[in-house]
C-alpha positions in Angstrom: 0.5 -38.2 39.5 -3.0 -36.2 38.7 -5.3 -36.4 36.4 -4.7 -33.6 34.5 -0.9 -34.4 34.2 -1.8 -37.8 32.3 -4.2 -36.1 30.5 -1.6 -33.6 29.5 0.8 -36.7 28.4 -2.1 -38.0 26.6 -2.6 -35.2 24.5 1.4 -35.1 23.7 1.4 -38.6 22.8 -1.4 -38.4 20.2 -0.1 -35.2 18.9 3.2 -37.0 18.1 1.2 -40.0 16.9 -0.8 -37.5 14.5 2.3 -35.7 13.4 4.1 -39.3 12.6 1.2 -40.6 10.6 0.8 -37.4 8.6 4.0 -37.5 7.6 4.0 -41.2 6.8 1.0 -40.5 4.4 3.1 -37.4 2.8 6.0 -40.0 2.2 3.3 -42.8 0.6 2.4 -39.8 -2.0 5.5 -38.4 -2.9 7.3 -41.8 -3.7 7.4 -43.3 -7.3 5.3 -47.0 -7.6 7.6 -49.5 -9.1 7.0 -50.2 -12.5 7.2 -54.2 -13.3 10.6 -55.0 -15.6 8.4 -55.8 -18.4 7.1 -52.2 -19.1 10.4 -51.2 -20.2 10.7 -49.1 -23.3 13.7 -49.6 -25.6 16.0 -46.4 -25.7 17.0 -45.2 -29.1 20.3 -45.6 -30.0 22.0 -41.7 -31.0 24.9 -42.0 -32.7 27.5 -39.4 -31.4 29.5 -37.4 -33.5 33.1 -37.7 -33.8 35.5 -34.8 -32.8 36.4 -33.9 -36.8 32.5 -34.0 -37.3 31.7 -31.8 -34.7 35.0 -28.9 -35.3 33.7 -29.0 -39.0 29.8 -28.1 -38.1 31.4 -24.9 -36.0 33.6 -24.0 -38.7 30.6 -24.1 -41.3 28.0 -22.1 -38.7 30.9 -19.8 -38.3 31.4 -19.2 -41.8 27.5 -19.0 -42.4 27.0 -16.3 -40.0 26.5 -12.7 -41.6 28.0 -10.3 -39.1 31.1 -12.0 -37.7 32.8 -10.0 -35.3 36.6 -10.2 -34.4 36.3 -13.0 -31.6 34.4 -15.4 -34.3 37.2 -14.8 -36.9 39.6 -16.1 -34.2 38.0 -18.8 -33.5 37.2 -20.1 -36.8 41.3 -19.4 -37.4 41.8 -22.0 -34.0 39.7 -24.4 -35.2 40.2 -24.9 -38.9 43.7 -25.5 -37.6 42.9 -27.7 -35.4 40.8 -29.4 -37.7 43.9 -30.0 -39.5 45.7 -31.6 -36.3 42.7 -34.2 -36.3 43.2 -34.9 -39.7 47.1 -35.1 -39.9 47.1 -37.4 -37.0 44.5 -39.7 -39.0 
């Protein structure tokens, strides 16, 4: 083997080296530091609306809106009758 081929192997070597610890470095940044179970916040508890509440706030913003075009008369038809449903099978 010459010199200049173990030079040339050298070279490759610490190119791959450089490249592997870049990356490594990249991957330190990116990733999130674990925060300790005690910093914790408390979520707020939303209560969700029931299927009656939330037919009867479409029918009212259906009936509040000023130009209600043929589609919107439809649907505030299909769903004051299926309000009814919800409320006969109560």
């Amino acid at each position: 083997m010459k010199l200049s081929d173990i030079i040339k192997i050298a070279a490759v070597g610490a190119l791959v080296y450089g490249a592997y610890k870049l990356g490594e470095k990249k991957g330190e940044k990116k990733s999130i530091p674990p925060q300790p179970e005690d910093s914790y916040e408390e979520a707020e508890i939303v209560e969700e609306k029931s299927e009656e509440d939330f037919i009867q706030d479409l029918i009212n913003s259906l009936k509040n809106k000023p130009n209600k075009s043929p589609k919107d008369k439809n649907t505030l038809e299909l769903l004051e009758i299926k309000l009814k449903q919800i409320l006969k099978g109560k």
